[in-house]
C-alpha positions in Angstrom: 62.3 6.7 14.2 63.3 6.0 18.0 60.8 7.0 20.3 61.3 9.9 23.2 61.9 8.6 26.5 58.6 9.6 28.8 58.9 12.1 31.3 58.2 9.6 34.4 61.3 7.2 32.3 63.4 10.2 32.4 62.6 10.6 36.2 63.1 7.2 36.8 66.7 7.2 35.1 67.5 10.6 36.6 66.9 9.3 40.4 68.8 6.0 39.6 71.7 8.2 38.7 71.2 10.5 42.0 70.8 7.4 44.9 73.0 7.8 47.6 73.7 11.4 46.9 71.4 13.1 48.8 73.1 16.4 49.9 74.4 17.5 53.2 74.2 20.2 54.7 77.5 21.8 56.5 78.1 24.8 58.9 76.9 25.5 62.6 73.8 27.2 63.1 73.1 30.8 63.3 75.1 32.5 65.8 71.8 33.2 68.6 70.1 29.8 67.7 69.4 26.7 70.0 71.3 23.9 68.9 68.4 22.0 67.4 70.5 20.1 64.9 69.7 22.3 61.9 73.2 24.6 60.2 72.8 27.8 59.5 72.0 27.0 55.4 69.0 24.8 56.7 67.6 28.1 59.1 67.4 30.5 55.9 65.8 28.2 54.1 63.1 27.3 56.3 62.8 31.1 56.6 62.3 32.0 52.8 61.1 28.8 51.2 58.0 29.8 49.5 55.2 27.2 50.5 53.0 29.2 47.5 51.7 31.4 49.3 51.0 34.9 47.5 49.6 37.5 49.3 50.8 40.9 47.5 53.2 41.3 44.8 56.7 42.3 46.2 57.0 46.2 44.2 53.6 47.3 45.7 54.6 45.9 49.5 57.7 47.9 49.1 56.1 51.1 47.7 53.1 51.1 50.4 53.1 53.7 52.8 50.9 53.1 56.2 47.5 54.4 56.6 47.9 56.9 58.4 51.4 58.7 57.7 53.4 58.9 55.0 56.1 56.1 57.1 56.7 53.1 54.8 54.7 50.0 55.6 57.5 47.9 55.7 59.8 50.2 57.1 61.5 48.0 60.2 60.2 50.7 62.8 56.8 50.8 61.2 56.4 46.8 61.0 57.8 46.3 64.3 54.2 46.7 66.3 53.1 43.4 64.3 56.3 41.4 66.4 57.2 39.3 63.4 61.0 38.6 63.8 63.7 40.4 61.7 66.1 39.1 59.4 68.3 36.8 60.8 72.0 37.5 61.2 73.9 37.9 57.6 70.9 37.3 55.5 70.8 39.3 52.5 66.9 39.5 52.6 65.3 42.2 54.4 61.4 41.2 54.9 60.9 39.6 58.4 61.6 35.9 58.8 59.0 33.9 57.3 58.2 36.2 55.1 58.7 34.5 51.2 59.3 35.7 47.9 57.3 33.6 45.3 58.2 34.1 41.7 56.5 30.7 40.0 54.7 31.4 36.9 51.5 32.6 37.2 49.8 31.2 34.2 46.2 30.4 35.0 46.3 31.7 38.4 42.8 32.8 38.7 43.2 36.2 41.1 47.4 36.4 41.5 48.0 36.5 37.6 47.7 40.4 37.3 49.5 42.6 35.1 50.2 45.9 36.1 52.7 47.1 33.3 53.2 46.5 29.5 55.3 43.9 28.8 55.4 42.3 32.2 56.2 38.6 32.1 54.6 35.5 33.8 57.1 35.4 36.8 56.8 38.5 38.8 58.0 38.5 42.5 55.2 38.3 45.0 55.5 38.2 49.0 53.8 35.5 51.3 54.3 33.7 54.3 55.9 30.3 55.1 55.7 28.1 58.0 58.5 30.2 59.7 56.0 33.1 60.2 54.4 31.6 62.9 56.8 28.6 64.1 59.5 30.6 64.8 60.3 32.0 68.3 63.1 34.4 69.9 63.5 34.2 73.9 65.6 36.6 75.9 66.7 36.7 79.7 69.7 38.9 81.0 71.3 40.0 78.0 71.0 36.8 75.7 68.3 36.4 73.3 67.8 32.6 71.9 66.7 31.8 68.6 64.3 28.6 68.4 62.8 27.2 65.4 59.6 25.6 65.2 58.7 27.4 68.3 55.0 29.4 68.7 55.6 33.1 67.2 54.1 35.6 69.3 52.9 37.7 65.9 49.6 39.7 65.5 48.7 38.2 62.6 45.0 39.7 62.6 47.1 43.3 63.3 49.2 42.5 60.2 46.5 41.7 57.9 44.1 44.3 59.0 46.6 46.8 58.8 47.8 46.3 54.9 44.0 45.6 54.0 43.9 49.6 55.6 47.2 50.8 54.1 45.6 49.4 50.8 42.5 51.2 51.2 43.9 54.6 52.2 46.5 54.4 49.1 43.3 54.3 46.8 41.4 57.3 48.7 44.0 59.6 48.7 45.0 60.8 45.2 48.6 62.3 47.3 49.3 58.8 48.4 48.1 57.0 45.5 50.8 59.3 43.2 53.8 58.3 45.8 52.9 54.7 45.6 52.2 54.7 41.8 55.7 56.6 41.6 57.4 53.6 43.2 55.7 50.8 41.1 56.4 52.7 37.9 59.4 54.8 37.9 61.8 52.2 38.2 60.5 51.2 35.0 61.2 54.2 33.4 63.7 54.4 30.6 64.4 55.7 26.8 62.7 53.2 25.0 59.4 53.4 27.4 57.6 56.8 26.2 55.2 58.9 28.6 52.1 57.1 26.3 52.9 53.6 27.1 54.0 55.1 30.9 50.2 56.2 30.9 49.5 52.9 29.9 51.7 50.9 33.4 49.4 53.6 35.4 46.1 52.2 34.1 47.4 48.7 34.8 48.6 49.1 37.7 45.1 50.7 38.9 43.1 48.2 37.6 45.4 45.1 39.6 45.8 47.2 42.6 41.7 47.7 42.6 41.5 43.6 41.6 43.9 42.1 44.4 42.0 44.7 47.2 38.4 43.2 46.5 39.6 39.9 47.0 41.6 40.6 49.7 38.2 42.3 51.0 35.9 39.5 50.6 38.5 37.1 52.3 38.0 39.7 55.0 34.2 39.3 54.9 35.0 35.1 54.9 36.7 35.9 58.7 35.3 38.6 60.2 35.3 38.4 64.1 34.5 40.5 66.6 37.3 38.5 68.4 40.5 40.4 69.0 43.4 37.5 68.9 46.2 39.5 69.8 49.7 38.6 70.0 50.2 34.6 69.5 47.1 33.8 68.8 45.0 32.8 65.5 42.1 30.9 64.6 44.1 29.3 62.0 41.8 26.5 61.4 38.8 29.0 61.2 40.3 30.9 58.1 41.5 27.2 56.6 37.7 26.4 56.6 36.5 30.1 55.7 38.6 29.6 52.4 37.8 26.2 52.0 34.4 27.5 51.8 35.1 30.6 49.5 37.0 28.3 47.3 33.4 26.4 46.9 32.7 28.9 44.8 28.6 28.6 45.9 26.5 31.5 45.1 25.0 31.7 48.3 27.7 30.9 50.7 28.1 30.3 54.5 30.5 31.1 56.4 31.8 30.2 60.3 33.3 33.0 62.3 36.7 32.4 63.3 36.3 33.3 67.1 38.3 30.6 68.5 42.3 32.2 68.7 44.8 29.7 69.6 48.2 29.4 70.2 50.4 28.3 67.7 51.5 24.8 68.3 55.3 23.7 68.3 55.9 21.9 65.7 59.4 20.0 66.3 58.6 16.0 65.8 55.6 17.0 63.7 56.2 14.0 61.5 56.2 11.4 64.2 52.2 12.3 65.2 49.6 9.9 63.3 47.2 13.1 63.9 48.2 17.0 64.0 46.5 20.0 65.0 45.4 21.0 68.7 41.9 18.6 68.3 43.9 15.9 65.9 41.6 17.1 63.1 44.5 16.0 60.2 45.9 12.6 59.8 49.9 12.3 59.0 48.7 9.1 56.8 46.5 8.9 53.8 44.2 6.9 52.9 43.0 6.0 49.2 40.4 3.5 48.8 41.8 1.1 51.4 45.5 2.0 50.4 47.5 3.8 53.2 50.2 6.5 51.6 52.1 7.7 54.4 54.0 9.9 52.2 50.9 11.5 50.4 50.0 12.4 54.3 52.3 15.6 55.0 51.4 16.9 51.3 48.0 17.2 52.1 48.0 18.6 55.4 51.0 21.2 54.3 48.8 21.7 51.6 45.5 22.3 53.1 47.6 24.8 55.3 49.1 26.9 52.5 45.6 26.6 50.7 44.4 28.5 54.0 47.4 31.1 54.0 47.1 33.2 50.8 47.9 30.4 48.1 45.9 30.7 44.7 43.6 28.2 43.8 40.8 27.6 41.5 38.5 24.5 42.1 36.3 23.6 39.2 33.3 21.0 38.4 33.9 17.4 36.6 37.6 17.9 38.1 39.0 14.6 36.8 43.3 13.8 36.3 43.7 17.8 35.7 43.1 18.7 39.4 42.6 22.2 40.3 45.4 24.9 39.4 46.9 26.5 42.2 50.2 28.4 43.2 51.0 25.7 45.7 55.0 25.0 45.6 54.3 21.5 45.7 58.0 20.7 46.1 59.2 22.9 48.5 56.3 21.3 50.7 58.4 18.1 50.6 61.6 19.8 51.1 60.1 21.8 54.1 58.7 18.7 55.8 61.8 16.5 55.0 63.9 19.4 57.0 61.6 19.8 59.5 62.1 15.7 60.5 65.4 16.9 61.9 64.9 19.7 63.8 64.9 18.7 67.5 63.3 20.3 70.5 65.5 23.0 72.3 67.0 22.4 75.3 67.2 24.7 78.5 70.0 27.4 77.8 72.3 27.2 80.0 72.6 31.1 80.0 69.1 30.9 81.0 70.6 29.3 84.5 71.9 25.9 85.9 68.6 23.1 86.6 68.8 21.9 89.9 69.2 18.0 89.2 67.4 17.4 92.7 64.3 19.4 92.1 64.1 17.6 88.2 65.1 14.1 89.3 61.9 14.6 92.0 59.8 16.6 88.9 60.4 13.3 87.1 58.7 11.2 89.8 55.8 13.4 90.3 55.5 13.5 86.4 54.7 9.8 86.8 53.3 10.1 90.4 50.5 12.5 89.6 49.6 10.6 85.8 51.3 13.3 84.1 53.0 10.3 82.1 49.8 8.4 80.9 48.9 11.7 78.5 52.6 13.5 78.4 54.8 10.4 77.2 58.3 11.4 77.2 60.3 11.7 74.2 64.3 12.0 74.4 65.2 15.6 72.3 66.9 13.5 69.8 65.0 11.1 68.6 63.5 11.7 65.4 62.0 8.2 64.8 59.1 6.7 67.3 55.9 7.1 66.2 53.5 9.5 68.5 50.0 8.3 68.9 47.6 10.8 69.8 46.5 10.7 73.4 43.0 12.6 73.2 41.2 14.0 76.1 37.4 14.8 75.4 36.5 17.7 76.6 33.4 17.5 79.1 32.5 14.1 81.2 34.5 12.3 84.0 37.9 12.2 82.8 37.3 15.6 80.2 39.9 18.1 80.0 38.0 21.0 80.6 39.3 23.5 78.6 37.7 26.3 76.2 35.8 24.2 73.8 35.4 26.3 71.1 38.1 25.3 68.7 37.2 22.0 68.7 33.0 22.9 68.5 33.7 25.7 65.8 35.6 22.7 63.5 32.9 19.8 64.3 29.3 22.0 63.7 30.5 24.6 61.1 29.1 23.9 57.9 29.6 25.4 53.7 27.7 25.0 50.6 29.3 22.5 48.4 29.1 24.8 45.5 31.6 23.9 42.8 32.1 20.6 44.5 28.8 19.2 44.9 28.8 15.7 43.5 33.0 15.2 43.3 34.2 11.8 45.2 35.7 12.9 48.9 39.1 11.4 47.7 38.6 12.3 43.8 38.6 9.1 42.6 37.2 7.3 46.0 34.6 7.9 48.8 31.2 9.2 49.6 30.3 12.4 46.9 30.3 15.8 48.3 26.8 16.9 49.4 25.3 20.3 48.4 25.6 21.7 52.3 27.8 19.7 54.4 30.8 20.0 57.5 33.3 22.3 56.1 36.1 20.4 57.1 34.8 17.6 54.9 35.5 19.9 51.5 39.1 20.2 52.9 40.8 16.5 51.7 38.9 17.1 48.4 40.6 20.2 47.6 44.1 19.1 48.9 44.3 15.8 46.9 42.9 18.5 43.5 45.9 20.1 44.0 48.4 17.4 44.4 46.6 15.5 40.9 47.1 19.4 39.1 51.1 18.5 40.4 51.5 14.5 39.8 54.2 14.2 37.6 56.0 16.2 40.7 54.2 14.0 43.5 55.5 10.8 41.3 58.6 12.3 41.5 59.1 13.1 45.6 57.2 9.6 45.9 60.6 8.2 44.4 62.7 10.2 45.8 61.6 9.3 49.1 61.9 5.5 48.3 65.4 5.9 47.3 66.5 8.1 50.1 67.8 11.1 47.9 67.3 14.2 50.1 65.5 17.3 49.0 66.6 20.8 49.0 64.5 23.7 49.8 64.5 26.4 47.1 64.4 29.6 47.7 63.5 32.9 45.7 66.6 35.6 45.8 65.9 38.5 44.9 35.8 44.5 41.1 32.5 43.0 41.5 30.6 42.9 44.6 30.4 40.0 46.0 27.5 38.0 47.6 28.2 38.4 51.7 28.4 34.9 53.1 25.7 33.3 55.7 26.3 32.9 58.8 26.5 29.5 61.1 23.0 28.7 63.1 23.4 30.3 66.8 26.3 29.3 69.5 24.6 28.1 71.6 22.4 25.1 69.8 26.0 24.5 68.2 27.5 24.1 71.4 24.8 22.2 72.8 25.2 20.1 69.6 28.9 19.3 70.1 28.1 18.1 73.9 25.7 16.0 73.0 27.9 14.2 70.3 30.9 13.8 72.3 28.6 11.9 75.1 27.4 9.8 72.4 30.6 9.3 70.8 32.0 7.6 74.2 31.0 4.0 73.9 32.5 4.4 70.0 36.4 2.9 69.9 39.3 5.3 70.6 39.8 5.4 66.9 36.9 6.4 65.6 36.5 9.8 64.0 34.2 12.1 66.7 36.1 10.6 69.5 39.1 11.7 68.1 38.1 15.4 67.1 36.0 16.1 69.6 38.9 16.0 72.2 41.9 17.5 72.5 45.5 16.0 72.1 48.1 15.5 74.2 51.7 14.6 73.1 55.4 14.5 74.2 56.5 17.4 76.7 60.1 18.1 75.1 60.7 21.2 74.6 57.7 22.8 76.5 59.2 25.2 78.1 59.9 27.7 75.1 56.5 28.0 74.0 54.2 30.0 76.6 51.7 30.8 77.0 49.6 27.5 77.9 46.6 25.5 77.1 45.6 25.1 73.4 44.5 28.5 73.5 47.6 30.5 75.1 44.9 31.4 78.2 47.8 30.7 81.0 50.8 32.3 80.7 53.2 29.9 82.5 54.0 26.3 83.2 53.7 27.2 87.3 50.3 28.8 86.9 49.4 25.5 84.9 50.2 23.7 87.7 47.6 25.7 90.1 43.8 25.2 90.8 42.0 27.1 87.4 40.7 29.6 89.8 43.7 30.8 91.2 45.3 31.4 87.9 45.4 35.0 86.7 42.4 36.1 84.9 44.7 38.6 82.9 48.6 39.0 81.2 49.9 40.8 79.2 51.2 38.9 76.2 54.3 40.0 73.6 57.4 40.3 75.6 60.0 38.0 74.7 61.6 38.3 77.9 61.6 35.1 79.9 60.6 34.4 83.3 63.2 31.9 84.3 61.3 31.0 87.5 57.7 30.3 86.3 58.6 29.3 83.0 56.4 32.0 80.8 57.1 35.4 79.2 57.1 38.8 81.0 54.1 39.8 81.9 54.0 43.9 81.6 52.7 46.5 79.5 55.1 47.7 76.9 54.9 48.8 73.1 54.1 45.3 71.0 51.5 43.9 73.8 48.0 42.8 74.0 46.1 42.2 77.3 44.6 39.0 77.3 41.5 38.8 79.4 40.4 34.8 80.2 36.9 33.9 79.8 35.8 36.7 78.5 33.5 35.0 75.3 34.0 32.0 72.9 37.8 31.0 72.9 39.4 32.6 76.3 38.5 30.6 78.9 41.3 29.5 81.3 39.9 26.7 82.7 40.2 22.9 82.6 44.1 20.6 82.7 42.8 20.1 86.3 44.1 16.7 87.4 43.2 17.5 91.1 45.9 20.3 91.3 45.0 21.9 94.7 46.8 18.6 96.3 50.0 19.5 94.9 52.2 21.5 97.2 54.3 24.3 96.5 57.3 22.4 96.3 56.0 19.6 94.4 55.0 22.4 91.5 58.1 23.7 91.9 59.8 19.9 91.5 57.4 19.3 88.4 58.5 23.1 86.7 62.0 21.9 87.3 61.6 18.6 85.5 59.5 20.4 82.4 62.3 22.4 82.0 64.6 19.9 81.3 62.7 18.1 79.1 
């Protein structure tokens, strides 16, 4: 009898037949984008590719009415206040961009594998977000309006999230809502072959999920509550990556760090070039497994610590061995996503926007140098996609210290979680130090990651080859209660923070590589592209590129922020009241100060900010 090929053999044979066929995508970009080398196939997909993330199933987002009104949720004037971007031009979807539908089977999917009506199969739609969510920018200024990918969203994703948690609430107390939404769910389901007994029967269901999905969706809440208000482009995404990190523990008495340390989404155009990512270089690009560096294992486990952190199901487990931890986690589009993002490049100035004086950025680019702008800011030309970027990290206090708000970086380095479920499992699985009982949150992180890839290996074997051939990857994209134990909180701020200044003095005689010099600091990196993604600093606590440029007490203590409308001259957003704003208010608690990037900027003179503005602009 002839043996059956194995699935890695039939991999193997399949790629050998595929080499050197990688597909190519055709067609200009969308009609209001940057040119940032990305057609118009590539923008869609970025904008709909699920990651995994599943945060409500797609019939009950569509059938939820707002808290207070009977106004759809969803409906485009209704959704509006939360500033997530539209649809994009000729797209046949109508949630806002970065919004994605996620049909994968849910077999064994511990809180998203619900069942709401008779008969209902293993692959029904649900809604969560992508990367586009919050990398995706539009910037306007007299009459045009620029699309530009990978750019900071100005979003209120704590609005957006509170909001549907409330919506979700009010449809339960309020029998009138609940039979309107109910009437959505079930009534398209209604036929000749479904009597009223087994209709009766969808209702009960469909209570029963709804009630299920809305206490975990509450205790997530508990996980980051905050007396911090973000507002518009800001989120303490790391925060809620650790909180579920910690939740994910599974530990019957839990702690718990407040995420109270809002920052501004990073740009995220030559992503893949940086040997560390994140605002305090907390994630290496490269992976290391027990002396064996996998640089293509690196960008799995940071994209999937980030979808981990953003609504993807997952269910960690003791003795975890070869099986991994099950999870919704599109393992593939992950790759796919990354792969496309390599070749996106930064956008340049419009020229709608108005001509750049070559004089005033031929003498910004000698100041840039002049004033040591160059020795943390190395340039990088918009098109190249190649040169490695080594992390230049600033510390934050001491002689040559950045200054800035230090609470993203404290919050990661002194918040702590039980180890729970993990207690005892190798760091790396198969490798490292075991997991203690109560440890740093962020140490949990890797472990959890690398679960998920081992629960997807036969797919990780079979990007690893793919990427050693050179066959490209395409996107694909979707068409069409018991109470819980309230987690314990971190010990107080101020011994934390006292803590975190205390290790980065000690950490200065350590080498530039080691692990507290590098994440007790912030990172610089390449300029290119700066311009579209105000407001400043790590933590969006300056609103333009001028105001940067000025002593930290004569910047303004307060802007408004959510206007796409660009100021052309001082290289931020409008700052005005209007309908989708928040007033920020600098140093007014943990995460909002606006001091520190002060390189002795009272010498400058007017011009010479004016000069460096010009050069930024045109990077």
């Amino acid at each position: 009898m002839r043996s059956q090929p194995s699935r890695l053999g039939i991999i193997i044979l399949t790629l050998c037949a595929l080499a050197g066929c990688a597909q190519r995508w055709a067609g200009p970009p969308l009609p209001n984008s940057a040119p940032q080398g990305w057609s118009a196939k590539q923008q869609i997909a970025w904008y709909r590719g699920s990651q995994g993330s599943r945060l409500i199933p797609q019939a009950w987002l569509a059938a939820l009415e707002d808290a207070n009104s009977t106004t759809m949720f969803m409906d485009p004037a209704n959704f509006a206040r939360f500033n997530y971007l539209p649809p994009a031009p000729g797209e046949t979807a109508t949630l806002p961009i970065g919004f994605a539908r996620d049909a994968q089977s849910d077999k064994g999917l511990p809180v998203t594998g619900l069942r709401w009506f008779k008969g209902q199969g293993q692959r029904e739609p649900w809604v969560g977000l992508n990367c586009a969510a919050c990398h995706t920018a539009e910037i306007s200024h007299g009459g045009t309006t620029v699309r530009v990918d990978g750019a900071p969203t100005l979003a209120d994703f704590q609005g957006f999230t509170g909001a549907l948690r409330l919506a979700m609430h009010a449809t339960v107390a309020d029998p009138a809502k609940w039979a309107r939404f109910e009437g959505r769910v079930v009534a398209p389901r209604r036929s000749s072959e479904r009597s009223d007994t087994r209709i009766d029967g969808d209702r009960a269901m469909l209570k029963g999920a709804f009630a299920a999905l809305l206490a975990h969706l509450d205790e997530l809440a508990l996980y980051n509550a905050t007396d911090s208000v973000y507002g518009y482009g800001r989120l303490d995404a790391v925060g809620h990556i650790l909180n579920k990190v910690a939740y994910l523990n599974a530990d019957p008495m839990p702690i718990r760090g407040e995420p109270n340390a809002p920052v501004s989404y990073p740009f995220i155009w030559n992503a893949g070039q940086h040997d560390y990512v994140q605002w305090n270089g907390l994630v290496p690009n490269n992976f290391d497994l027990a002396g064996i560096k996998l640089p293509a294992i690196g960008p799995l486990v940071r994209n999937t610590s980030e979808v981990v952190g953003v609504f993807a199901d997952m269910k960690t487990r003791e003795k975890v061995g070869l099986g991994g931890y099950r999870s919704s986690v599109a393992i593939n589009n992950l790759h796919a996503l990354e792969r496309q993002l390599g070749g996106l490049m930064s956008p340049a100035w419009p020229a709608a926007f108005g001509a750049l004086d070559q004089v005033d950025v031929d003498a910004g680019k000698r100041l840039f140098a002049g004033f040591g702008c160059v020795s943390c800011h190395e340039p990088l030309e918009r098109g190249d996609q190649k040169t490695p970027i080594v992390a230049r990290m600033s510390p934050i206090w001491g002689a040559n210290g950045v200054g800035t708000d230090p609470w993203m970086v404290c919050n990661t380095f002194t918040y702590q979680a039980k180890g729970g479920l993990l207690t005892g499992t190798k760091s790396t699985i198969f490798s490292g130090p075991p997991l203690p009982g109560l440890g740093p949150t962020a140490g949990y992180l890797k472990t959890q990651a690398v679960g998920v890839l081992l629960a997807n290996k036969e797919k990780v074997i079979w990007i690893l080859a793919k990427d050693a051939l050179g066959i490209g990857s395409e996107i694909f994209v979707e068409e069409a209660g018991v109470e819980k134990q309230r987690p314990g909180n971190q010990i107080d701020a101020a011994i934390r923070l006292q803590a975190c200044k205390d290790a980065t003095a000690a950490a200065a005689s350590d080498p530039p590589e080691s692990q507290n010099r590098r994440t007790l600091a912030y990172k610089a990196r390449p300029l290119n592209g700066i311009w579209a993604t105000a407001p400043y600093l790590h933590n969006g606590s300056v609103k333009s590129l001028y105001e940067l440029l000025l002593p930290p007490a004569q910047r303004d203590r307060e802007f408004w922020v959510g206007n796409r409308e660009f100021d052309v001259v001082n290289v931020g957003f409008l700052d005005a009241p209007g309908p989708r704003v928040s007033l920020f208010r600098a140093n007014t608690g943990n995460g909002n100060s606006n001091a520190g990037h002060d390189y002795g900027n009272a010498r400058m003179t007017e011009t010479e900010r004016r000069q460096l503005v010009a050069y930024m602009k045109s990077l």
